[in-house]
N, C-alpha and C positions, 0 to 999 in steps of 0.2 A: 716694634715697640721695645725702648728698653728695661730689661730688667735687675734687675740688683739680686744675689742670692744671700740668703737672710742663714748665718752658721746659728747652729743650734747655741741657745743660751746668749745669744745676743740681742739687746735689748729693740723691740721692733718699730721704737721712735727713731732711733740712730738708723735703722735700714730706709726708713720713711724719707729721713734729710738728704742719704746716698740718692735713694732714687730721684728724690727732687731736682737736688744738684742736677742731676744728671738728663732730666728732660730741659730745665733752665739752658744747659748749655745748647740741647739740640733745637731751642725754639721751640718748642711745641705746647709750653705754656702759654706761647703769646698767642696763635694760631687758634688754640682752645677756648 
């Protein structure tokens, strides 16, 4: 599964989009 590391003070909508982006790419949205 992947994960996105969220830095301290960074807002945890923008970590939300990283990780999106990032299962989008691997398919696994669609699969879901």
């Amino acid at each position: 599964m992947p994960s996105v590391k969220v830095r301290m003070g960074e807002p945890i909508d923008k970590a939300l989009r990283q990780l999106k982006k990032k299962l989008d790419k691997e398919g696994i949205m669609k699969a879901a």
